[in-house]
C-alpha positions as CSV (number, residue, x, y, z in Angstrom):
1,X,-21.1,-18.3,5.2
2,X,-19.3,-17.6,2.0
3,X,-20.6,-14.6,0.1
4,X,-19.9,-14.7,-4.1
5,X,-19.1,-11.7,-6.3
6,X,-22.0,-12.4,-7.8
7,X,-23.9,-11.3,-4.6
8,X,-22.1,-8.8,-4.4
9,X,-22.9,-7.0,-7.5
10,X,-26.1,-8.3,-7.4
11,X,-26.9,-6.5,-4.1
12,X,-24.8,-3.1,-5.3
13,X,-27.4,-2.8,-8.1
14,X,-30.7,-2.4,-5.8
15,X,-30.8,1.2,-5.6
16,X,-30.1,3.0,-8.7
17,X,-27.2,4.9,-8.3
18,X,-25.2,2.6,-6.2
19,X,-22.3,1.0,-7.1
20,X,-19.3,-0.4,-6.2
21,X,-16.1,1.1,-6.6
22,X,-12.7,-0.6,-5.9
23,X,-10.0,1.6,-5.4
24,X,-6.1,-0.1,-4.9
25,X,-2.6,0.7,-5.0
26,X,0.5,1.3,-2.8
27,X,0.5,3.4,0.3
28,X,1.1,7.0,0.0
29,X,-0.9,7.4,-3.2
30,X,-3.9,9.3,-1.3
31,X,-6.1,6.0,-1.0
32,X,-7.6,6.9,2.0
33,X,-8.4,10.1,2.1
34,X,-9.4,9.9,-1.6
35,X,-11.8,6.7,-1.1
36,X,-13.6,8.8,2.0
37,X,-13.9,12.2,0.4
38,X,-15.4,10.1,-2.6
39,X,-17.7,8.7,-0.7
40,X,-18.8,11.1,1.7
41,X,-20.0,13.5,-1.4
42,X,-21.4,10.5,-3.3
43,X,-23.7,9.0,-0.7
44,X,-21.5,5.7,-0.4
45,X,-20.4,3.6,1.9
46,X,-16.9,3.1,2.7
47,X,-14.1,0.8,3.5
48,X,-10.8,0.8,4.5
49,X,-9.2,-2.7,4.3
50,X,-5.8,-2.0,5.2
51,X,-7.2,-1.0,8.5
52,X,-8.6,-4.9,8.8
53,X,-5.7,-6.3,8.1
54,X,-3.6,-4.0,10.6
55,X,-6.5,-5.2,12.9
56,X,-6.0,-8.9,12.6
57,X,-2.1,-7.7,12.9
58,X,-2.6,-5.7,16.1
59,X,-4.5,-9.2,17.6
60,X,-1.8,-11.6,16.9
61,X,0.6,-9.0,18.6
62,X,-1.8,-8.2,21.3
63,X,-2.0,-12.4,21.9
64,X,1.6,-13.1,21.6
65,X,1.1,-15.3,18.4
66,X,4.4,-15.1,16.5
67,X,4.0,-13.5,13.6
68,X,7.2,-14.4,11.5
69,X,5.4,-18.1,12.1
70,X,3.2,-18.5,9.2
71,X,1.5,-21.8,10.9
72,X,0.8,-20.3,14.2
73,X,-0.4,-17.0,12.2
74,X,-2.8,-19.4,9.9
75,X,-4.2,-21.5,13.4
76,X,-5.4,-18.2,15.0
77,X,-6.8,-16.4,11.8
78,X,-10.1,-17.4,12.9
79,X,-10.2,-16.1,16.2
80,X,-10.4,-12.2,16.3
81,X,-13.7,-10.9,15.7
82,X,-13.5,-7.7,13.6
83,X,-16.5,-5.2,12.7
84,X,-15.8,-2.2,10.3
85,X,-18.3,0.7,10.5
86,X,-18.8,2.3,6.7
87,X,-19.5,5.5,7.7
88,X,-17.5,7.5,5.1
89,X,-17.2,10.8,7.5
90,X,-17.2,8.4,10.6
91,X,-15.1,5.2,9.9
92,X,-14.9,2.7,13.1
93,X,-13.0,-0.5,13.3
94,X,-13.6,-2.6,16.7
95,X,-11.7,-6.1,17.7
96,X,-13.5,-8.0,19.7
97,X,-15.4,-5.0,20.4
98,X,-12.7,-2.9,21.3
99,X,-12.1,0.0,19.8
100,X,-8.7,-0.5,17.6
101,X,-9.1,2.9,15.1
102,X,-5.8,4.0,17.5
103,X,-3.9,1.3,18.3
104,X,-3.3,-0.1,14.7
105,X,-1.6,2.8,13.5
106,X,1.8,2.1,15.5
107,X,4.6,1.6,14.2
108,X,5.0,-1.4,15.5
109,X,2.1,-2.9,13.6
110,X,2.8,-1.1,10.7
111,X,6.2,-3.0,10.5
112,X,4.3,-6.3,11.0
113,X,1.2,-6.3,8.8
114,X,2.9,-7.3,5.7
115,X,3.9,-10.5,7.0
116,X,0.1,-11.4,8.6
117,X,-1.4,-10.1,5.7
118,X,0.5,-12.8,3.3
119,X,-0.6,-15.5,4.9
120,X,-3.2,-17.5,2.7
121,X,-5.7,-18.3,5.9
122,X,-5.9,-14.7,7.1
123,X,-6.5,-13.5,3.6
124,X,-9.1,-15.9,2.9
125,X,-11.0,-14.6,6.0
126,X,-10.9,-11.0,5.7
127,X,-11.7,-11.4,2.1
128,X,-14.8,-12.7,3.1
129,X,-15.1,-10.4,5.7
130,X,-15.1,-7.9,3.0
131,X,-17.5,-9.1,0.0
132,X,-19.9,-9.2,2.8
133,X,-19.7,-5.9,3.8
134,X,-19.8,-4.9,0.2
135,X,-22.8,-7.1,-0.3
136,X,-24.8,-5.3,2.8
137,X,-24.0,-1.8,1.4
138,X,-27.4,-1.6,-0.9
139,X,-26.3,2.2,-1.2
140,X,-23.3,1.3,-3.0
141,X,-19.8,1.2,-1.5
142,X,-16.2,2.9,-2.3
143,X,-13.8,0.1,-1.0
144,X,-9.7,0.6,-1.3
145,X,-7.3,-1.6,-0.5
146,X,-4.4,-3.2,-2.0
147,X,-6.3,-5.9,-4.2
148,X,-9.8,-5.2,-4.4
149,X,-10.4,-4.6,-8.5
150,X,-7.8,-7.8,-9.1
151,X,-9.4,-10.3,-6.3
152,X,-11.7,-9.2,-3.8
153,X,-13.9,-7.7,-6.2
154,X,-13.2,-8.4,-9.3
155,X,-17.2,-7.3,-11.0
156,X,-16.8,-4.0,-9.2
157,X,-18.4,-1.5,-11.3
158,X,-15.5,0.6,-11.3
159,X,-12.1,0.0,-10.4
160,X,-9.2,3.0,-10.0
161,X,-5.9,2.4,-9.2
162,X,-4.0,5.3,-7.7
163,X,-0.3,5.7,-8.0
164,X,3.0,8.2,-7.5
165,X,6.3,8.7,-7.2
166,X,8.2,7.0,-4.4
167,X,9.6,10.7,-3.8
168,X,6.1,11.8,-3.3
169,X,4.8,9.2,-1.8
170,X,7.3,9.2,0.9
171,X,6.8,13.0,1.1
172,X,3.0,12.8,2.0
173,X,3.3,9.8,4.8
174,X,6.5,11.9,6.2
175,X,4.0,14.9,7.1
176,X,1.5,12.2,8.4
177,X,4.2,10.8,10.8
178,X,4.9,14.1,12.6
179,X,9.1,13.7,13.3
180,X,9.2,11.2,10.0
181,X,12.6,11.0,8.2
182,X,12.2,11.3,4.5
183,X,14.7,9.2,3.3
184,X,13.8,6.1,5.9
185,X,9.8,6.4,5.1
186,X,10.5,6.2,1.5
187,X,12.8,2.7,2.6
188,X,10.0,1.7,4.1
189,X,7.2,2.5,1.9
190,X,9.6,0.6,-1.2
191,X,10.3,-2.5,1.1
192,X,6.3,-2.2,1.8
193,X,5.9,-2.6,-2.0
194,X,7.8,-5.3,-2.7
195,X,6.5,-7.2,-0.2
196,X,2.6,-6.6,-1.3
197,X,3.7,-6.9,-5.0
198,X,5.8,-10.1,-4.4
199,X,3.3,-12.1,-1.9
200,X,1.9,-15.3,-3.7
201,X,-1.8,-15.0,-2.7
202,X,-3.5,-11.3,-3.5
203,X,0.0,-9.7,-4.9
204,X,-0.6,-5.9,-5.3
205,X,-1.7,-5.4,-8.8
206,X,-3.1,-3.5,-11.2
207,X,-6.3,-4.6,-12.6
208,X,-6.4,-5.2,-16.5
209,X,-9.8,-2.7,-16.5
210,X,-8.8,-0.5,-14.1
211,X,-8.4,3.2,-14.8
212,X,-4.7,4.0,-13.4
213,X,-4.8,7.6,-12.1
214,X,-1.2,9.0,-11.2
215,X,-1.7,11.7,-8.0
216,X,2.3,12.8,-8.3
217,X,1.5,16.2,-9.1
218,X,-2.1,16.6,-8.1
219,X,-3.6,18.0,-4.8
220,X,-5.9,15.7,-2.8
221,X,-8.9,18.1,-4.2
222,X,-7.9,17.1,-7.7
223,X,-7.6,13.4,-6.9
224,X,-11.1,13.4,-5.6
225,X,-12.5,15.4,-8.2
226,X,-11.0,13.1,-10.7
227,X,-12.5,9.8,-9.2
228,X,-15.8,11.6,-8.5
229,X,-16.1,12.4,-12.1
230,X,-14.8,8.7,-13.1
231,X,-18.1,7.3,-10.9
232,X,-20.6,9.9,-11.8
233,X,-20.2,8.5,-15.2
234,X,-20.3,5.4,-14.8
235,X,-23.6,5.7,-12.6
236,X,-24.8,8.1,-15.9
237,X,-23.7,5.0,-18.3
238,X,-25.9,2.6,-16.7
């Protein structure tokens, strides 16, 4: 059943201080860690949907679908059946009820997820996926991603896109991958980008009304403080 941004914000607004906050941009900006700390101290629910589309990635690996074929990818699309727990200080991510948090982190699925994820079919169903979840979180939701203020959600309440440095970037997700070489993770994280920013369907973008925050030179508490202070007023403005 096909769940409209209209529902969505509809359903974000039946308690009064939820709401539903997008958060987007490349990796290595601090999405993740940013989007949870947000919504653990805010009372919101939380989604990652990278880790979704590593998921559906993971699955096509996992079924020996070939993944450079865009057809074969498309064909399957439907079959995995992927639940996301919201539980900011918790998060969970099952495929057909298996426990994936783990196994979509390699590097091997990292390498592959751009290609699954520009397939029209699979982005069509875990976009879906994800305006329902957002429309079942009556507490409000903080939801970050890659295109969530530009096409996912496009009436969230408030939409932040993080960005940095490729230096910096690379720097950070070097002393996540323990043994990391600098100068290939920043290759990596630029051949990411234009790959997300070039795709046809869901390109990563910045929203026209977004609020572009640039973590270069800010710690992780900063970040956090910053977008906590970006929703606390727009809860206070409405």
């Amino acid at each position: 059943m096909s769940t409209t941004v209209e529902t969505v914000s509809a359903a974000a607004r039946t308690a009064p201080a939820a709401v539903i906050v997008a958060i987007d941009g490349p990796s290595g900006t601090g999405k993740s860690s940013t989007s949870k700390a947000v919504a653990a101290k805010l009372g919101l629910s939380y989604l990652d949907t990278g880790a979704q589309y590593r998921a559906i990635t993971w699955w096509m690996l996992n079924n020996s679908i070939d993944v450079q074929d865009a057809a074969e990818v498309a064909t399957a699309a439907g079959k995995p059946v992927i639940v996301s727990g919201t539980d900011p200080a918790a998060p969970t991510i099952t495929v057909d009820g298996e426990d994936a948090a783990g196994p979509i982190r390699t590097q091997e699925v990292t390498s592959k997820v751009s290609a699954v994820s520009a397939v029209p079919e699979v982005r069509a169903r875990i976009t879906e996926l994800q305006r329902s979840i957002a429309a079942a979180a009556e507490i409000g939701i903080v939801v970050e991603g890659r295109d969530i203020g530009t096409t996912v959600l496009p009436d969230a309440d408030l939409k932040i896109f993080l960005t940095a440095s490729p230096e910096a970037r690379a720097a950070r997700r070097s002393g996540e991958l323990k043994g990391s070489d600098l100068a290939t993770t920043k290759e990596a994280l630029i051949k990411r980008d234009t790959a997300d920013s070039s795709r046809k369907t869901s390109p990563l973008a910045k929203a026209d009304d977004a609020v572009e925050v640039d973590t270069t030179d800010l710690t992780l508490q900063q970040v956090i403080e910053c977008v906590v202070t970006l929703v606390e007023e727009k809860r206070a403005a409405r």
